[in-house]
VOZA-245217 format. One record per residue (C-alpha): residue number from 1; residue in three letters; x, y, z. Coordinates in Angstrom, 2 decimals. Example, Ala and Ser with C-alpha at 12.3 -4.5 7.8 and 13.67 -1.06 7.14 Angstrom:
BEGIN
(1 'ALA' (12.30 -4.50 7.80))
(2 'SER' (13.67 -1.06 7.14))
//
This chain:
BEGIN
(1 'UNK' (0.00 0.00 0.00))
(2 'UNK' (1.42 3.36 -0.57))
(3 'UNK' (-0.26 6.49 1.53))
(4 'UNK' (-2.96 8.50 0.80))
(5 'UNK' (-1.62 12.16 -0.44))
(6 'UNK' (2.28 10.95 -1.37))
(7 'UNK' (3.92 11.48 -4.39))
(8 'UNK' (6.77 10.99 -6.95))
(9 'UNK' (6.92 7.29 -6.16))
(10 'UNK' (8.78 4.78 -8.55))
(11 'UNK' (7.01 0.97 -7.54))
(12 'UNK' (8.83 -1.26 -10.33))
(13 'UNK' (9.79 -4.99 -10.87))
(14 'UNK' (8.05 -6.48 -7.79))
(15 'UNK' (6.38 -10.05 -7.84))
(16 'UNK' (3.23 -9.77 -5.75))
(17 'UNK' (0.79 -12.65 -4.62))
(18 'UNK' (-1.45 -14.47 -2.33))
(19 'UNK' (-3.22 -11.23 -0.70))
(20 'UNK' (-6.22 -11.42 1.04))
(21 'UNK' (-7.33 -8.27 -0.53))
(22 'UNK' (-5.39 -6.10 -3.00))
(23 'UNK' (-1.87 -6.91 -4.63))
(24 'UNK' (-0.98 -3.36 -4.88))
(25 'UNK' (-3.65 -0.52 -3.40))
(26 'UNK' (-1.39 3.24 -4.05))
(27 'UNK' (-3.13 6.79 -3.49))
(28 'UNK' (-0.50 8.85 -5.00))
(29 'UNK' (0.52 11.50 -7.39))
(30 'UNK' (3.48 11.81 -9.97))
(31 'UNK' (4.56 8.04 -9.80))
(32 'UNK' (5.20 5.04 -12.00))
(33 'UNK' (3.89 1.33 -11.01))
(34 'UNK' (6.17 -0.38 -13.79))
(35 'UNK' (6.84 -4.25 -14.81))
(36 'UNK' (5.52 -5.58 -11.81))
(37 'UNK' (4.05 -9.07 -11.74))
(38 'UNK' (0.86 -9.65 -9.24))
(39 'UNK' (-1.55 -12.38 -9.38))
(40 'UNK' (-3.15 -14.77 -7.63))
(41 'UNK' (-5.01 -12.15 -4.96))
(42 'UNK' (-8.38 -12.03 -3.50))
(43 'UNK' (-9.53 -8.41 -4.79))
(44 'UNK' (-7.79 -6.52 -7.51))
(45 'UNK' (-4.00 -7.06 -8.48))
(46 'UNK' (-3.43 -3.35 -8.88))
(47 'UNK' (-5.71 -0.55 -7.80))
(48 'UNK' (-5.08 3.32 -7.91))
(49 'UNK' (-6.80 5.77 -6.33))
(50 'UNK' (-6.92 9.55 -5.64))
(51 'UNK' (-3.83 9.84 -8.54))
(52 'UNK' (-2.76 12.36 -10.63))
(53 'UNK' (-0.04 12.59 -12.89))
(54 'UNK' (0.59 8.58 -12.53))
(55 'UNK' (1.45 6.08 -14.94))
(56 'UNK' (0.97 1.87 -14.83))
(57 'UNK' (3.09 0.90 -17.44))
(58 'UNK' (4.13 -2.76 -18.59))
(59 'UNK' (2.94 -4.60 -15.55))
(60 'UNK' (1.58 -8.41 -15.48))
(61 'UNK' (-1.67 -9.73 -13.86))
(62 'UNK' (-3.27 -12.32 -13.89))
(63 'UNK' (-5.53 -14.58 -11.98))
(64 'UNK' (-7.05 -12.03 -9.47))
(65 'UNK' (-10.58 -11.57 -9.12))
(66 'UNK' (-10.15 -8.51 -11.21))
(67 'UNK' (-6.63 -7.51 -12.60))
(68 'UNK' (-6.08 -3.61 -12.61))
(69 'UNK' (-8.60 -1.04 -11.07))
(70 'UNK' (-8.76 3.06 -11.21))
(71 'UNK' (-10.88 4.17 -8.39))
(72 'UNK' (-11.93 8.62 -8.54))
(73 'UNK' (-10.91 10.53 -7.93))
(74 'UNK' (-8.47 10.28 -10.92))
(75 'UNK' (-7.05 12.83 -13.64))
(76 'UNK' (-4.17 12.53 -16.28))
(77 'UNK' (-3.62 8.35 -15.86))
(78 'UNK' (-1.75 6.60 -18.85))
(79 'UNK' (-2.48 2.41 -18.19))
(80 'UNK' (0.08 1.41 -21.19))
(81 'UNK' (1.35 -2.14 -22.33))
(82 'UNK' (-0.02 -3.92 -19.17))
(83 'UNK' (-0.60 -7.81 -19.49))
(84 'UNK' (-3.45 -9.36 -17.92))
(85 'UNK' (-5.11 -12.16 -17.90))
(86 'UNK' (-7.02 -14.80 -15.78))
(87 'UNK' (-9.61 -11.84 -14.05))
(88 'UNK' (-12.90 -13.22 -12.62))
(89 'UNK' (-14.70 -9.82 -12.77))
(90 'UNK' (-12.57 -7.73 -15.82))
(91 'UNK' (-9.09 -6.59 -16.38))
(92 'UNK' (-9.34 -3.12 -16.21))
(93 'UNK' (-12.11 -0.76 -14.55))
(94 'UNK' (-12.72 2.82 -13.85))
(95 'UNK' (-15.29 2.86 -10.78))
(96 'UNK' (-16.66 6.27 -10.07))
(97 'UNK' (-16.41 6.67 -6.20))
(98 'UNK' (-17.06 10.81 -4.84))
(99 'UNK' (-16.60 9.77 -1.55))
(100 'UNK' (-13.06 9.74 -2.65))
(101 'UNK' (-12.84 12.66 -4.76))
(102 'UNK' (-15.69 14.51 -5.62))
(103 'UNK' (-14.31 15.41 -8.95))
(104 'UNK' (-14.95 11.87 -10.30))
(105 'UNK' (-12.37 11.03 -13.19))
(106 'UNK' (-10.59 12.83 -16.14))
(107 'UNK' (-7.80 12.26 -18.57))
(108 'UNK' (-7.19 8.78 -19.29))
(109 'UNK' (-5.39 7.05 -21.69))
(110 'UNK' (-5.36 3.51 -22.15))
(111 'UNK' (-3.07 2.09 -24.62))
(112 'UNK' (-1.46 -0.98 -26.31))
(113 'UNK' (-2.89 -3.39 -23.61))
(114 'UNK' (-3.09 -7.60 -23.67))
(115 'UNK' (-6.38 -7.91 -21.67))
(116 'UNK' (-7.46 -11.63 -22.26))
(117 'UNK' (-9.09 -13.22 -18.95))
(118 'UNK' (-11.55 -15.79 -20.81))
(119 'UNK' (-14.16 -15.69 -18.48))
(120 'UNK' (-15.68 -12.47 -17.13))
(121 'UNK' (-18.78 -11.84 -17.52))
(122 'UNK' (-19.08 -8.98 -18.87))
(123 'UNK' (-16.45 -6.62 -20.09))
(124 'UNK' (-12.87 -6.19 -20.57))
(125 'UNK' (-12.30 -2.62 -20.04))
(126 'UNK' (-15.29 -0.62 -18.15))
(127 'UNK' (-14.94 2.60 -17.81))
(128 'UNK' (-17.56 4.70 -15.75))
(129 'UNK' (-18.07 8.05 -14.68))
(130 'UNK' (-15.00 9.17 -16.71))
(131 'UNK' (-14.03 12.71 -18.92))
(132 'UNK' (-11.82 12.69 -21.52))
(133 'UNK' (-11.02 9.16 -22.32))
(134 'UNK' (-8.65 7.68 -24.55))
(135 'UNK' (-8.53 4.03 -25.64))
(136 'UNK' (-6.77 3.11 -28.54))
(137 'UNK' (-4.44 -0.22 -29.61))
(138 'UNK' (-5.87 -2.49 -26.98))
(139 'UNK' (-5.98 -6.56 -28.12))
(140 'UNK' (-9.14 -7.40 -25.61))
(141 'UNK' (-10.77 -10.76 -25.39))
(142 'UNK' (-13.92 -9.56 -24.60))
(143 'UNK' (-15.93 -6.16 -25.08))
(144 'UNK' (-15.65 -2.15 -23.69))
(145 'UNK' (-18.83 -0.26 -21.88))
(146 'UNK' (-17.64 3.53 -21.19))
(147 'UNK' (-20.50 5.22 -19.29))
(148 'UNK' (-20.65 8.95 -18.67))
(149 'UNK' (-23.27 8.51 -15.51))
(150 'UNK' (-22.43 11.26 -13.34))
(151 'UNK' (-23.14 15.15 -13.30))
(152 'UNK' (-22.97 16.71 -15.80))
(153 'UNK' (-24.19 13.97 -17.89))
(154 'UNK' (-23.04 14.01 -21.62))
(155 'UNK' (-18.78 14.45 -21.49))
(156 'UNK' (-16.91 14.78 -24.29))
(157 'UNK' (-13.22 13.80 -25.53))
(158 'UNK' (-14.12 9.91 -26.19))
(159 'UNK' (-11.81 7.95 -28.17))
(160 'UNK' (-12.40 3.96 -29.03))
(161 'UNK' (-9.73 4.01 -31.75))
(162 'UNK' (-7.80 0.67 -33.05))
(163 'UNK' (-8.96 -1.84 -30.59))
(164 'UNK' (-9.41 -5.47 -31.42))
(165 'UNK' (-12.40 -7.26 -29.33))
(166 'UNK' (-12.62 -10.61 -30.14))
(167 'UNK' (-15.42 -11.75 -28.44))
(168 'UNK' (-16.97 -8.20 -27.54))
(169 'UNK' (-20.04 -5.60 -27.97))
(170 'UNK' (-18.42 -1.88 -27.53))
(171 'UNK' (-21.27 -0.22 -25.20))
(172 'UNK' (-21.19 3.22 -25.16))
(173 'UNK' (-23.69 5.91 -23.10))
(174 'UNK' (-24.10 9.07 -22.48))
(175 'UNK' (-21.21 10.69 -24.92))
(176 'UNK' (-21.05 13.77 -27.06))
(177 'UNK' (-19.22 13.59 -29.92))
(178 'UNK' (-17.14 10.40 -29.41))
(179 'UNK' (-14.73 8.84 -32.22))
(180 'UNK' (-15.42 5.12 -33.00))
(181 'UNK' (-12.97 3.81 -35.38))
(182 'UNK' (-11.09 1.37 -36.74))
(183 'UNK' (-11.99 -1.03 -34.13))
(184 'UNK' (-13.08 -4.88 -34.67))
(185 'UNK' (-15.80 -6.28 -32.77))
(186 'UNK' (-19.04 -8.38 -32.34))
(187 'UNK' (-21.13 -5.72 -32.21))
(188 'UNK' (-21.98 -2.24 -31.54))
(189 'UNK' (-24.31 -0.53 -28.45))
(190 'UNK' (-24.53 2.97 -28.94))
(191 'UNK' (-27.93 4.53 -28.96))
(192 'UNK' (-29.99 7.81 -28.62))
(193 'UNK' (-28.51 8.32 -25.12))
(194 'UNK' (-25.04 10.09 -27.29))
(195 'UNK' (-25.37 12.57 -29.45))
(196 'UNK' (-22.52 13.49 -32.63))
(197 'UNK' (-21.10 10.42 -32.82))
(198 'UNK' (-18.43 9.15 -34.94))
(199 'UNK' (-18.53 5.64 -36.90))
(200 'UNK' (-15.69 5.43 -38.87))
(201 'UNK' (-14.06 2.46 -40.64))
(202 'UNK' (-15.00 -0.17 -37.97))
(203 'UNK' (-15.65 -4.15 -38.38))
(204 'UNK' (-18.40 -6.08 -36.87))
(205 'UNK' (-18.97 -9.53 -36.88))
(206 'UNK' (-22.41 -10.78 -35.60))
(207 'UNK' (-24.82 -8.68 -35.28))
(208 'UNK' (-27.71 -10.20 -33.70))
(209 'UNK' (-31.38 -9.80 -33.41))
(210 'UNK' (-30.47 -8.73 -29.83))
(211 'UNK' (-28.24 -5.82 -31.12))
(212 'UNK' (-30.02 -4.64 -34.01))
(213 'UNK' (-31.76 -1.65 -32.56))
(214 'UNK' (-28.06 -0.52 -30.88))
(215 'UNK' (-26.64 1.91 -34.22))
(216 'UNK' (-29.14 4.58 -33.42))
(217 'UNK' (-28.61 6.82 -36.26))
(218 'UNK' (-30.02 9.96 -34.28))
(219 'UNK' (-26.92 9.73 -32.16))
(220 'UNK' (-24.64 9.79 -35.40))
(221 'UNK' (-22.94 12.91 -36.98))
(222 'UNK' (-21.00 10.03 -39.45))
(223 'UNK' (-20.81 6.53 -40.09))
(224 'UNK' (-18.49 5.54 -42.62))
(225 'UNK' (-16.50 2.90 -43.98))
(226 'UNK' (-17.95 0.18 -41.66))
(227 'UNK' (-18.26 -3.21 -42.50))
(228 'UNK' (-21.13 -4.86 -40.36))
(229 'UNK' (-22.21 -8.41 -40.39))
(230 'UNK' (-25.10 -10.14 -39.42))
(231 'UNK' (-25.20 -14.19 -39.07))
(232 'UNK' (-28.42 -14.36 -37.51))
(233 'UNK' (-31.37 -14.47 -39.62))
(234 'UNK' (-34.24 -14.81 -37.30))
(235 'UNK' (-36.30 -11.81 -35.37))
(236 'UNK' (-39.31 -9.93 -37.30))
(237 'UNK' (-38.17 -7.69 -39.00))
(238 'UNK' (-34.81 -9.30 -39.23))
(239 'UNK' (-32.34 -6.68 -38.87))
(240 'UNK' (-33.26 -2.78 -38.07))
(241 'UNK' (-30.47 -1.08 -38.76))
(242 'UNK' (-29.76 2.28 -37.83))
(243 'UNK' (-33.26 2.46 -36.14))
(244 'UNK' (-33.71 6.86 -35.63))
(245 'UNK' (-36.75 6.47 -32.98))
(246 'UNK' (-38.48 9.81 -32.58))
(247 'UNK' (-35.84 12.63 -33.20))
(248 'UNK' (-34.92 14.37 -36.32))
(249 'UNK' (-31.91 13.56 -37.92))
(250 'UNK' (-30.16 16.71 -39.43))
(251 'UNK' (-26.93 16.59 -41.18))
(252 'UNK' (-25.76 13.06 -40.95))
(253 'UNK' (-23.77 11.12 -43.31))
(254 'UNK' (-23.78 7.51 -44.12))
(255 'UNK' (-21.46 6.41 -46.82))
(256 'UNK' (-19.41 3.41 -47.88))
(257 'UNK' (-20.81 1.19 -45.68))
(258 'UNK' (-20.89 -2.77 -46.44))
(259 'UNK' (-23.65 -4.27 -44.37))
(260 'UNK' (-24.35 -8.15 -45.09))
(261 'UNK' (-26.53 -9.62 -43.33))
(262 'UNK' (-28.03 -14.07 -43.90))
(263 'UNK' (-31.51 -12.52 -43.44))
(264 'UNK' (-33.68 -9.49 -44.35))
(265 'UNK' (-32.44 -6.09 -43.65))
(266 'UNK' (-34.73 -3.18 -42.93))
(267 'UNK' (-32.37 -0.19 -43.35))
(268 'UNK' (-35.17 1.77 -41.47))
(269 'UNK' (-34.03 5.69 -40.75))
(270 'UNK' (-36.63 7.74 -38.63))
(271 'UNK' (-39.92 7.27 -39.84))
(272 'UNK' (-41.45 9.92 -37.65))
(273 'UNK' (-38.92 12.74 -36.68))
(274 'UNK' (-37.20 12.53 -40.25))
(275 'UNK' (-33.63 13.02 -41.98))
(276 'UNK' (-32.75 15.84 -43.22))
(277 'UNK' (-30.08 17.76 -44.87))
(278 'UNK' (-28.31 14.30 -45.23))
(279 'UNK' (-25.80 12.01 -47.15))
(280 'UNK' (-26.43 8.26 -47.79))
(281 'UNK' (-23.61 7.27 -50.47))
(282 'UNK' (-22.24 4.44 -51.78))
(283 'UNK' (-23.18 1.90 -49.90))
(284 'UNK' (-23.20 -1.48 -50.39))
(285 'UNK' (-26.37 -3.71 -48.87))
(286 'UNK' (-26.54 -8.09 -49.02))
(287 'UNK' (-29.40 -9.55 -47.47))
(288 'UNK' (-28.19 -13.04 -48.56))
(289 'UNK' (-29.76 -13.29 -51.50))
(290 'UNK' (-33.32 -12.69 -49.96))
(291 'UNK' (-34.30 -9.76 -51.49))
(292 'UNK' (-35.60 -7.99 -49.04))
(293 'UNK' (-33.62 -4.64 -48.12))
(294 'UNK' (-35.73 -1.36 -47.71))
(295 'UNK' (-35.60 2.26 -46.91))
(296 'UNK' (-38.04 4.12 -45.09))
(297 'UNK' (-37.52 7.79 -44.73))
(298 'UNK' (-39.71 10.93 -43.93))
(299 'UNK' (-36.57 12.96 -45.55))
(300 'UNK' (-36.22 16.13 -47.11))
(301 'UNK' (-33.17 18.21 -48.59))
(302 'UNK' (-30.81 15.00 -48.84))
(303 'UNK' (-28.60 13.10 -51.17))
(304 'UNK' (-28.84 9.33 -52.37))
(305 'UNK' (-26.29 8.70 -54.57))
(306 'UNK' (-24.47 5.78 -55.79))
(307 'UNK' (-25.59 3.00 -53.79))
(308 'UNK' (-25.65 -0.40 -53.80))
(309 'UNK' (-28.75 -3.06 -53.73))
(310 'UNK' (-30.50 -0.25 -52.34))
(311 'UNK' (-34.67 -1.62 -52.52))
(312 'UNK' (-37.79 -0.31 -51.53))
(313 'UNK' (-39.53 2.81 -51.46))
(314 'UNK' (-38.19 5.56 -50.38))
(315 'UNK' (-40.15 9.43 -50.47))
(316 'UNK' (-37.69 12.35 -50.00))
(317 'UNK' (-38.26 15.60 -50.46))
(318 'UNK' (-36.73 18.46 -52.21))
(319 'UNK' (-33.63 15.44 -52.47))
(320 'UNK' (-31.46 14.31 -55.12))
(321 'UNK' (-31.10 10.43 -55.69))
(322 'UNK' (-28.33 9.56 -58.48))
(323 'UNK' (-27.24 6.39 -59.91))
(324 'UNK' (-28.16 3.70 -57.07))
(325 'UNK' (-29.04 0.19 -58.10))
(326 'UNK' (-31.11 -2.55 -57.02))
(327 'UNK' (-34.51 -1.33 -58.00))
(328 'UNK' (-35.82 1.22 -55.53))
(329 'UNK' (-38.57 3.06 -56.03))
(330 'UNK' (-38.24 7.31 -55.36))
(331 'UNK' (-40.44 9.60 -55.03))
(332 'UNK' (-41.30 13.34 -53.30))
(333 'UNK' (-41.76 16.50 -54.38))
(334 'UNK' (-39.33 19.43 -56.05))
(335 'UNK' (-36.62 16.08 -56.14))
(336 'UNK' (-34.35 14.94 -58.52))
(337 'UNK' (-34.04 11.32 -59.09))
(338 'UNK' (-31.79 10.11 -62.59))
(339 'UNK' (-29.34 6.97 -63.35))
(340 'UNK' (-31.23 4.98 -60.89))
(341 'UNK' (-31.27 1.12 -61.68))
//
């Protein structure tokens, strides 16, 4: 344990195991817990709490009932090229706690992390109550929830960049304006609770009937280059992609998407509040050979262009739809619809 309020602390290639509670508990500032290995203890291997400034670089867990912890209050923490595996719970959690510090959490970065324990539950990485997050280069066997739950609700500065999660849903709530990209995963959980989110160049895997309402396209400023698979062709209707609920959609662009899916695929976007002002380009749609992909839109002032077994019936407004094949149907007043196959 290191005390409560110390600082400039250097805690480095120590072999820690067998604790009743924690391997390593610090409250500190300005330190370094480096290329330690701890495992085999009855609460977390390492927790931090109360730190700023501090760094938990290249360290090896494994086998603890969870494997690293960061506890509020917290602000400026880099968690970089840890190794864990073997966690009961997960192998790395933020836990928002204002008894300690009523500030909460800010500043994180976690990067270039092996988390692998095989049999959590739940997550890999959860993050709650945190501002200005950074997650990018992680190999994680299972998924990431970050959760903005505390007052103010809504923070900014979230980054999901470059993770693999083999196993995982990415679970996001309560963000403005957070970058999604180039991430692989199951699946995707990130509805109307965000707002000016970006879904960029992302792969996932199996989407299921159980996560087909989760890309909430009212909570999207882009979504682009994604490639999104679906394996699981039962449900009524099938797959809802990129369901907008109730809220107008102004100003949102959705191009160069591949979504396949082994069923049908209703590529439904806001039948009551409406898109507007909008982009839907070159995409690329597969329902499997079913034949049963559809738009419905109460749109005005957008652009359909170039798309890809794009069929229905879609009505849109003072709109332009260009050169899209698969034998839609357009319609709508003062629009401009040519090339369309």
């Amino acid at each position: 344990s290191i005390a409560l309020a110390s600082s400039g602390h250097l805690v480095t290639h120590n072999r820690i195991y067998n604790s009743g509670e924690h391997g390593m508990y610090a409250q500190c500032g300005n330190s370094i817990i480096s290329n330690n290995t701890v495992y085999a203890n009855a609460e977390c291997g390492i927790k931090v709490a109360k730190c700023r400034n501090t760094s938990v670089l290249d360290n090896i867990c494994h086998s603890n009932q969870s494997n690293l912890q960061v506890q509020s209050g917290f602000e400026n923490v880099l968690v970089q090229g840890n190794n864990c595996k073997g966690a009961v719970l997960f192998d790395l959690g933020f836990t928002w706690n204002t008894a300690l510090d009523a500030f909460g959490g800010r500043n994180v970065k976690v990067i270039g992390n092996y988390f692998h324990s095989e049999d959590p539950p739940n997550w890999s990485i959860t993050a709650d109550g945190t501002e200005g997050i950074h997650i990018e280069g992680n190999s994680c066997k299972k998924g990431l929830i970050y959760t903005g739950n505390a007052t103010p609700v809504g923070y900014s500065n979230v980054t999901i960049r470059d993770n693999e999660f083999l196993t995982g849903v990415i679970r996001v709530v309560k963000s403005q304006g957070a970058l999604i990209s180039g991430n692989v995963a199951q699946s995707l959980h990130f509805n109307d609770s965000n707002s000016n989110g970006i879904l960029n160049d992302n792969i996932f895997t199996a989407l299921t009937v159980d996560t087909r309402k989760d890309l909430q396209v009212e909570a999207f400023k882009s979504i682009c280059g994604n490639k999104i698979t679906s394996t699981d062709p039962s449900g009524a209707p099938n797959f809802e992609l990129f369901n907008g609920q109730e809220a107008v959609v102004d100003r949102v662009r959705i191009c160069n998407n591949e979504i396949k899916t082994s069923g049908a695929l209703i590529f439904n976007i806001n039948t009551a509040g409406g898109i507007t002002n909008s982009v839907i380009s070159n995409n690329t749609f597969d329902a499997g050979g079913s034949n049963t992909i559809s738009i419905t839109t109460n749109a005005n002032i957008n652009a359909i262009i170039g798309n890809v077994g794009l069929i229905g019936t879609i009505t849109t407004t003072n709109s332009t739809a260009i050169g899209n094949t698969g034998g839609t149907t357009f319609s709508g007043a003062g629009s401009s619809f040519a090339n369309n196959l």
